[in-house]
C-alpha positions in Angstrom: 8.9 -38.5 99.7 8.7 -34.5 98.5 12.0 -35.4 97.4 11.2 -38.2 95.3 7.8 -36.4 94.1 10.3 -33.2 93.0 12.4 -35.7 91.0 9.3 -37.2 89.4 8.3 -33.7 88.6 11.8 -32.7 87.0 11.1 -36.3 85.1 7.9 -35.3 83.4 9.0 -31.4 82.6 12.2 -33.0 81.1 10.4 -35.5 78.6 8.2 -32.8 77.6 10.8 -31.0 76.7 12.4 -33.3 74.9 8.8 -34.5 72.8 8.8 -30.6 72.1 12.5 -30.4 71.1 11.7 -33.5 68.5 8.4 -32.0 67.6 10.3 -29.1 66.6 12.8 -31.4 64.6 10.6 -33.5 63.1 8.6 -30.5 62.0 11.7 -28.7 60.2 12.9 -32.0 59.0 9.3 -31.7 56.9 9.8 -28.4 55.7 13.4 -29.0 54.0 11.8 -32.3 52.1 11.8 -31.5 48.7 8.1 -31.3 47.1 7.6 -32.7 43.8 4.7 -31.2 41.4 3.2 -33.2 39.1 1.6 -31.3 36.1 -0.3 -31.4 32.7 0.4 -29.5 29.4 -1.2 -29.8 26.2 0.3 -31.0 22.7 3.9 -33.0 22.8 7.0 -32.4 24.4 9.5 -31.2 22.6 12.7 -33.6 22.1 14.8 -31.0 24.7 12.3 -31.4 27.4 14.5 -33.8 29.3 17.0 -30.5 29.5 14.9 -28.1 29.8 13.2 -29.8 33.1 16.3 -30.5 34.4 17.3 -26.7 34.7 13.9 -25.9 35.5 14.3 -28.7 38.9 17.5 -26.8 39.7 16.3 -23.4 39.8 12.9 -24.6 42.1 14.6 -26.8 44.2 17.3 -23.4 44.6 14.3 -21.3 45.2 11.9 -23.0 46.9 12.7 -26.6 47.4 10.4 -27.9 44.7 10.6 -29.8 41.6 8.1 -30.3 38.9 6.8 -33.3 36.8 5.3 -32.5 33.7 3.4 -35.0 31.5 1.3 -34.1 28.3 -2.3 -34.9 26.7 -1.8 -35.1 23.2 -3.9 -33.5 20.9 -5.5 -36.5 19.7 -6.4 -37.6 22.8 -7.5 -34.1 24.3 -11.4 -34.2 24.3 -11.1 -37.2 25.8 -8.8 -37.8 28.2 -8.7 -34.5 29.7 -11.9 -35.2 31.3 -10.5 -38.6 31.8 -7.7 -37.6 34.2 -10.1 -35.3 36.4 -12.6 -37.5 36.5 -10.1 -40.8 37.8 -9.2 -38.7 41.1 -5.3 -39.2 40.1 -2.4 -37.6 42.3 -1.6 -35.0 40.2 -1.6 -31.1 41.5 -2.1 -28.8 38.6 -3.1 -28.8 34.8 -3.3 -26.5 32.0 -6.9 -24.9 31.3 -8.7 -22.5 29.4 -12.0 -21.2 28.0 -11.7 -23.2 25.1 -10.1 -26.7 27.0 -12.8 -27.2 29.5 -12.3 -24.7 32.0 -16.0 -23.9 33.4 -17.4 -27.6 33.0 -15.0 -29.0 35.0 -14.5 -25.8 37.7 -18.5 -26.4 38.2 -17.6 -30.4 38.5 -15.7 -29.6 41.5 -12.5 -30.6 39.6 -10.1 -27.3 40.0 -9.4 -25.8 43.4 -10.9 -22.9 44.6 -8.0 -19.7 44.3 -8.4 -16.7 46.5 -7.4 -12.9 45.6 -5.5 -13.7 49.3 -4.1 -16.8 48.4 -2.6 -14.9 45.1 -1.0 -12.0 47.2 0.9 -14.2 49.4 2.0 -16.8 47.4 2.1 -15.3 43.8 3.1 -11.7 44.1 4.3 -11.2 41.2 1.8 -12.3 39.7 -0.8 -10.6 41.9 0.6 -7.3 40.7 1.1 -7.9 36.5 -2.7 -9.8 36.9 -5.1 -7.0 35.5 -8.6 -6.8 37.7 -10.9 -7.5 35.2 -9.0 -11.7 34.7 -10.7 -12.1 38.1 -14.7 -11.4 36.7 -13.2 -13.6 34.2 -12.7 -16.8 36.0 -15.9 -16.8 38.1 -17.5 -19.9 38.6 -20.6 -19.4 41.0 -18.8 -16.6 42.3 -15.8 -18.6 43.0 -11.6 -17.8 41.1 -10.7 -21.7 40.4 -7.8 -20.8 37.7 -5.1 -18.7 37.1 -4.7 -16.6 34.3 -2.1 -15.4 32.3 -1.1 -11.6 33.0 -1.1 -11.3 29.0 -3.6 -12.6 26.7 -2.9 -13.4 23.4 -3.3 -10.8 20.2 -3.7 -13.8 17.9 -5.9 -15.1 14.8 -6.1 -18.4 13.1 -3.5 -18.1 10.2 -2.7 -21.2 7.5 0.7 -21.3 6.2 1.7 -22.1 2.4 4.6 -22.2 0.4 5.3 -19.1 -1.2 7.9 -20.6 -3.2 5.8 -23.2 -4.4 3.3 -20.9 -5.4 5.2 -18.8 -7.4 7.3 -21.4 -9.2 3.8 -22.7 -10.5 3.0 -19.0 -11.3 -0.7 -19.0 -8.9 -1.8 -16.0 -7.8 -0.5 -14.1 -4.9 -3.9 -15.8 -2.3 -6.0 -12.8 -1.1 -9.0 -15.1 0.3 -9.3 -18.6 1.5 -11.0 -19.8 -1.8 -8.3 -18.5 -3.8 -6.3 -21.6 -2.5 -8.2 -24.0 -5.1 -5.4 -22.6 -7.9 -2.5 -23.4 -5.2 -4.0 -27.0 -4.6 -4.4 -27.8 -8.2 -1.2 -26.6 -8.6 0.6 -29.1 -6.2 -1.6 -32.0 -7.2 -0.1 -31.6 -10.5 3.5 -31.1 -9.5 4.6 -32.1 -6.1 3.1 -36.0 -5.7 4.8 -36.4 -2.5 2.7 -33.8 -1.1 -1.7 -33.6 0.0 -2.5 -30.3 -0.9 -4.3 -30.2 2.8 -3.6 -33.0 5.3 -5.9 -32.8 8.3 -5.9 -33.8 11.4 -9.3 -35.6 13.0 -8.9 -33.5 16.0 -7.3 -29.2 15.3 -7.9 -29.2 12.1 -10.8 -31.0 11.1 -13.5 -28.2 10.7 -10.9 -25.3 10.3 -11.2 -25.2 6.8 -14.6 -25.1 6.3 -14.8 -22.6 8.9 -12.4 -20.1 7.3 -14.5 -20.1 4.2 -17.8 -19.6 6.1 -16.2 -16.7 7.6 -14.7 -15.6 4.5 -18.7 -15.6 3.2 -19.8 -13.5 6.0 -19.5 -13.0 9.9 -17.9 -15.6 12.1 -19.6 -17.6 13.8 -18.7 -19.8 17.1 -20.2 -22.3 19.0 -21.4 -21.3 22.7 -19.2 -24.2 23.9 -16.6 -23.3 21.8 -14.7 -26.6 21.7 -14.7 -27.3 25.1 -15.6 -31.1 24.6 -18.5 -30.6 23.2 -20.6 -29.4 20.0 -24.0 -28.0 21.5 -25.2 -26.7 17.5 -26.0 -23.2 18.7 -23.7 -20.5 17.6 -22.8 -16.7 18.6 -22.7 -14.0 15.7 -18.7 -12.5 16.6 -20.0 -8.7 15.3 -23.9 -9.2 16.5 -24.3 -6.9 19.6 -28.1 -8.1 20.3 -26.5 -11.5 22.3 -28.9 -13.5 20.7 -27.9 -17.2 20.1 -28.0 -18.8 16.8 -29.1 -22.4 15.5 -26.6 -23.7 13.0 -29.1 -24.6 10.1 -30.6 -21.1 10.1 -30.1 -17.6 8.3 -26.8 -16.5 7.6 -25.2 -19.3 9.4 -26.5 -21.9 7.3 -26.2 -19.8 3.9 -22.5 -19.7 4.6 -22.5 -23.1 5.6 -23.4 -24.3 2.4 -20.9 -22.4 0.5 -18.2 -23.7 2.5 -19.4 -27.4 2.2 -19.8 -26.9 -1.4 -16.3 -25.9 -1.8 -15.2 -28.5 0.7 -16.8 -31.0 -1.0 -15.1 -29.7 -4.9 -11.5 -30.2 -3.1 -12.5 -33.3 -1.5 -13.5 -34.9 -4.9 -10.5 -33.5 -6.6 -8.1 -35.4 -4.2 -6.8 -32.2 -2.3 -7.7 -33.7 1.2 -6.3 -36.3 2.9 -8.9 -39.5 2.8 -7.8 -40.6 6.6 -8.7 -37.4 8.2 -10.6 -39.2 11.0 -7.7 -41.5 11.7 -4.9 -39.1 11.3 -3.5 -37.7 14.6 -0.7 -35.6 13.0 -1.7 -31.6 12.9 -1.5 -30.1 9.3 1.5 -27.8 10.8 3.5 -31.0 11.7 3.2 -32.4 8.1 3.6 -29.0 7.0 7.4 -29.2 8.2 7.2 -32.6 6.9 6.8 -31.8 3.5 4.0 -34.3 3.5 1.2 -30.9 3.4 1.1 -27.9 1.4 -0.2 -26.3 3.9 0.2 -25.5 7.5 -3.0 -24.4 10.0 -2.5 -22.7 13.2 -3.0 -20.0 14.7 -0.3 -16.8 14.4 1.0 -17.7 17.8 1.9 -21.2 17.6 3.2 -21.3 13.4 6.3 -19.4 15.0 8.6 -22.3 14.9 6.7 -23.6 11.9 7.9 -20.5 10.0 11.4 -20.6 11.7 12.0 -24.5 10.4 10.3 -23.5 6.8 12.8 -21.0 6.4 15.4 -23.4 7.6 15.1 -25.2 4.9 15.2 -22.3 2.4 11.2 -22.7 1.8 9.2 -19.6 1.5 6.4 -19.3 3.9 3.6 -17.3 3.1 0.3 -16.8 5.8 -3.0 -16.5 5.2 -4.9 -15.0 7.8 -8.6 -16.5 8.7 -10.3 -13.5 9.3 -14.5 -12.6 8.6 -15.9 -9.8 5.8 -14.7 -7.3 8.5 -11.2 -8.6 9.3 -12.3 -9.2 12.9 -11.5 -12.2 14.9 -12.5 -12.9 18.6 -9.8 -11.0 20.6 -8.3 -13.6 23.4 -10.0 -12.9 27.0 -7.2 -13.7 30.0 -8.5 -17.2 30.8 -7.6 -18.3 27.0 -4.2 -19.6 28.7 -4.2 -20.4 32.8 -3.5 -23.6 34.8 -5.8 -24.8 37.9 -5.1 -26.6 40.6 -6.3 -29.9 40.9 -8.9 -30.2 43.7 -7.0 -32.9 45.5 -3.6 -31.4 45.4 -1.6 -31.4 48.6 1.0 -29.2 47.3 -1.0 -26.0 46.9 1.2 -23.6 48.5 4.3 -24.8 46.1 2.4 -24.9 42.9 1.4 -20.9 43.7 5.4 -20.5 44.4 6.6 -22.2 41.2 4.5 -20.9 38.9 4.8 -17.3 40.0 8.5 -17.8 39.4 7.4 -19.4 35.7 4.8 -17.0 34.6 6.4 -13.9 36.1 10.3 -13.9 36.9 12.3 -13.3 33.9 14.7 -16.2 33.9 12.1 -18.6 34.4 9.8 -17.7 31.3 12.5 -17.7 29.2 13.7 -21.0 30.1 10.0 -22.6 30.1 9.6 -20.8 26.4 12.7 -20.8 24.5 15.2 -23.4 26.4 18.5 -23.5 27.6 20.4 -19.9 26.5 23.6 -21.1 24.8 21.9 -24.4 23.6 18.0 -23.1 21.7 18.7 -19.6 21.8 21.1 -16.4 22.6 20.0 -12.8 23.0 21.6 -11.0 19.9 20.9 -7.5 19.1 17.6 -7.4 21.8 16.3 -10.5 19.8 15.7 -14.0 20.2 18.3 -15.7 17.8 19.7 -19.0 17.0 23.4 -20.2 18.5 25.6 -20.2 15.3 25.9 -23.3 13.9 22.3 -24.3 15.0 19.0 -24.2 12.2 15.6 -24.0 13.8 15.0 -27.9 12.4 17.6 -29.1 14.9 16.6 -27.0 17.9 15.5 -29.3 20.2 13.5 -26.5 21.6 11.6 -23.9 19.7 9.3 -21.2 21.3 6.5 -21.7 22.0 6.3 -25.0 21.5 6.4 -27.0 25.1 3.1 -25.6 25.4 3.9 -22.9 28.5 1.5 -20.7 26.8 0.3 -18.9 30.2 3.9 -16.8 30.8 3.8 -12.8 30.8 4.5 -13.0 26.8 5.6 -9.0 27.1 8.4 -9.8 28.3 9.5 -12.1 25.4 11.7 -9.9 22.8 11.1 -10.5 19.4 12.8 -13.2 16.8 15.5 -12.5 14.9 13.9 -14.9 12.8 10.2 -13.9 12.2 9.9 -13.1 8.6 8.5 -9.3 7.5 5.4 -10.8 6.4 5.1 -12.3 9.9 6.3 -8.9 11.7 4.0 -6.8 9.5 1.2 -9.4 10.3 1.6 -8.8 14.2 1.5 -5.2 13.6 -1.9 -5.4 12.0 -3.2 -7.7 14.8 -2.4 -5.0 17.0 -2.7 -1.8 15.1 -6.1 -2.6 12.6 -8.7 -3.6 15.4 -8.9 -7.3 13.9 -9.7 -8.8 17.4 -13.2 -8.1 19.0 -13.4 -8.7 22.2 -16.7 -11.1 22.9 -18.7 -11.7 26.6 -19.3 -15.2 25.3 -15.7 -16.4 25.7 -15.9 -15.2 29.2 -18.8 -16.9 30.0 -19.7 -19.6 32.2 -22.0 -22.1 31.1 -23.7 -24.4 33.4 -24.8 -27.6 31.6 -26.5 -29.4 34.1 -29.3 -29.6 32.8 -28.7 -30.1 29.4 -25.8 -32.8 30.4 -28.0 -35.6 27.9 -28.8 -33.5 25.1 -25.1 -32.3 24.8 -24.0 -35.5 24.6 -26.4 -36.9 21.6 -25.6 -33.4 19.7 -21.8 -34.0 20.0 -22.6 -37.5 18.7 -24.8 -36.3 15.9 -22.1 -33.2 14.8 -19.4 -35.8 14.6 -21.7 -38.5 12.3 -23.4 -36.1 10.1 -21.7 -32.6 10.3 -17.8 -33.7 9.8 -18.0 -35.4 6.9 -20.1 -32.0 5.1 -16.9 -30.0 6.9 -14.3 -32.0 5.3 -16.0 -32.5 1.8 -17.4 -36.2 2.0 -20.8 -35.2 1.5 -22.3 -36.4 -1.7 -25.9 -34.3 -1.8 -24.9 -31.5 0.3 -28.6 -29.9 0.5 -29.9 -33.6 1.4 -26.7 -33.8 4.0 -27.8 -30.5 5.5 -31.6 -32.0 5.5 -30.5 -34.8 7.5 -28.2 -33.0 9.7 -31.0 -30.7 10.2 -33.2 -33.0 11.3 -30.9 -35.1 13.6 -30.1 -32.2 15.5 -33.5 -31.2 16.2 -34.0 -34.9 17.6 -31.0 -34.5 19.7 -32.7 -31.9 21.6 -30.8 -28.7 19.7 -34.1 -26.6 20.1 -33.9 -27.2 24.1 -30.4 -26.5 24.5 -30.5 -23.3 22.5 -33.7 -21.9 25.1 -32.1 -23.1 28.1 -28.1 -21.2 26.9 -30.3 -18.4 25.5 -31.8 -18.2 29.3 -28.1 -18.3 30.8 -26.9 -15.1 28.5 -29.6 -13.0 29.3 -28.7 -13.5 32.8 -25.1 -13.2 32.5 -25.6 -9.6 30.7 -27.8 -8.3 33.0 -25.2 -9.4 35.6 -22.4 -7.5 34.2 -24.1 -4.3 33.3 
């Protein structure tokens, strides 16, 4: 009997043993299953992508037994399928974000995981150390971190590329201000009938033009949403230190509005825009490259590869930078280029992993930026240069282009193909105080309660203000009578007290 009850007792210690030993197995059998992240970036892939990913799987999966899925959101579809894909609870674990691409609304939705300082130590330490302090004041969405920041922020302005050569072959003046362009346009109408003067895009481009000449009229202005989804009609003065919020149809803003849309609406008539600007989904840069515009807009970040394949072709590019009366732009705050973790995610641990490796480890960035070395580039006298044989309008791979803008860009080395103008341009942005730092890109906005009126204003700014931004207008001051009054229906007035409220809150906060 004690014999038998010993045996019974041996019985039971060896099975737990064994449920423990396959515990055990089980559990490391997990750990060496290969996790695979599934991403969004903005814009298109570029034709190497295939490559590119396939390097990028081999070095994870090396590193930290991971690979990554990226898919895109095309420009054309980006106001409204961004929100789309957050909103349909798809398995997905992280996607680009920014100030400017819906960051706050959707953090304050509940969309984005929360990310802690700890969470950034142990998993992104690299990272952790190149992240300056102030990114994390940045990010704060009642109180919480729910994105991750680039360790560099961008010294960039809106820039729009012509040909040079094209310009001087029909003798126009060298272009000094954005108006001057009329003499370039009129020019190519003439002479190159393959070519629109200015082929627009319904989505990027759309009310760039109109804005460079308001801002070439006086101070810039932006809108308190700054393209995050949504037109709200209330603008911030860039240069105006009083934080006070502006109303599109009043004071200077308007004044400069009209000039623009009256020299809008002169090109429009006189055939130098495209007539399918809503419809067209193809950015001005792309049909730049094409041939198909005379000019390219951008911003003098993302024209690099622009330039390169110009120069390819033994075109001359010249830029024109978009700057106000005072040569300032709005200096890029940290959360201008970030990603954030979807709040579903089950993968948060590897995304942290991966994209510390991405944004900070050398080998990484340069792969995510510039391609395969060899095959898109080779380091050539501490630059960035072509393989011989290859022209940039055959890389399959240009910088910049894949739409990694978040890596630590310092420690890119420069181009061996930027152009002086382009070198001596970059020198400016960084030596002649053109960017001004502003609170209002760093600002969250809550629209709760403003969620209606937003809506009918984005409505009414697409029906009755694109069409004055893009020349279409026939009685400009009637347009801007209408468009004045449409807004104020929409509930303009309201929003405007209820933003005004959240900035005077927000300053006190950070003072």
């Amino acid at each position: 009997m004690i014999l038998s009850k010993c045996k019974r007792m041996m019985l039971a210690v060896v099975l737990l043993l064994s449920a423990f030993t396959l515990l055990g197995a089980e559990t490391k059998a997990d750990a060496k299953k290969t996790v695979n992240l599934k991403g969004y970036l903005l814009g298109a892939a570029p034709d190497g992508m295939p490559d590119v990913m396939t390097e990028l799987n081999k070095k994870l999966k090396n590193d930290i037994n991971a690979t990554m899925e990226i898919n895109y959101i095309g420009w054309g579809d980006f106001q409204s399928k961004y929100p789309l894909i957050l909103a349909s609870g798809q398995d997905f674990d992280w996607i680009y974000t920014a100030n400017w691409a819906f960051y706050f609304q959707q953090a304050a939705k509940g969309a984005f995981m929360e990310i802690t300082e700890e969470m950034l130590k142990k998993y992104m330490p690299r990272h952790y150390a190149a992240l300056a302090k102030t990114a994390y004041q940045e990010t704060k969405v009642n109180g919480k971190m729910y994105m991750i920041t680039t360790s560099t922020p961008d010294r960039k302005i809106p820039v729009t590329l012509i040909r040079g050569d094209l310009r001087k072959k029909y003798n126009v003046p060298v272009i000094k201000k954005y108006s001057d362009l009329e003499a370039y346009f009129e020019a190519i109408k003439k002479n190159e009938p393959g070519m629109t003067p200015m082929y627009l895009d319904h989505s990027y481009d759309i009310g760039r033009p109109s804005g460079a000449l308001q801002a070439q009229f006086g101070d810039y202005y932006f809108d308190i949403l700054f393209a995050t989804g949504s037109g709200s009609g209330i603008d911030f003065n860039l240069n105006d230190t009083s934080y006070k919020l502006t109303y599109y149809l009043e004071g200077a803003d308007l004044a400069a509005r009209k000039k623009a849309a009256e020299i809008m609406q002169r090109w429009y008539d006189k055939g130098y825009i495209n007539r399918d600007v809503f419809a067209n989904t193809v950015r001005s840069k792309d049909s730049f490259n094409l041939g198909k515009s005379a000019v390219g807009i951008g911003n003098s970040q993302d024209t690099q590869a622009n330039i390169a394949d110009a120069i390819a072709k033994g075109w001359e590019v010249e830029i024109i930078p978009e700057l106000d009366m005072k040569n300032h732009y709005a200096a890029d705050p940290h959360i201008n280029n970030g990603i954030a973790l979807a709040a579903n995610t089950r993968n948060a641990e590897q995304v942290l992993m991966a994209m510390d490796l991405i944004m900070e480890e050398k080998s990484y960035n340069n792969l995510v930026y510039f391609g395969i070395e060899g095959k898109n580039y080779v380091i050539k006298d501490n630059k960035i240069a072509l393989p011989e044989g290859l022209t940039a309008d055959k890389n399959t791979y240009m910088p910049d282009a894949a739409g990694f803008w978040f890596t630590n860009k310092d420690q890119h080395l420069p181009s061996a193909l930027w152009t002086e103008q382009y070198i001596n341009l970059r020198k400016e942005i960084k030596d002649k105080g053109y960017l001004v730092p502003s609170i209002f890109l760093t600002m969250p906005v809550n629209t709760d309660t403003i969620k209606t009126e937003l809506a009918n204003l984005n409505q009414t700014i697409v029906q009755y203000m694109q069409p004055l931004q893009i020349g279409m207008a026939r009685d400009i001051d009637a347009a801007f009578k209408t468009l004045d009054e449409k807004l104020k229906a929409a509930g303009v007035m309201k929003v405007k007290d209820e933003l005004q409220k959240q900035v005077d809150v927000y300053i006190k906060s950070i003072r």
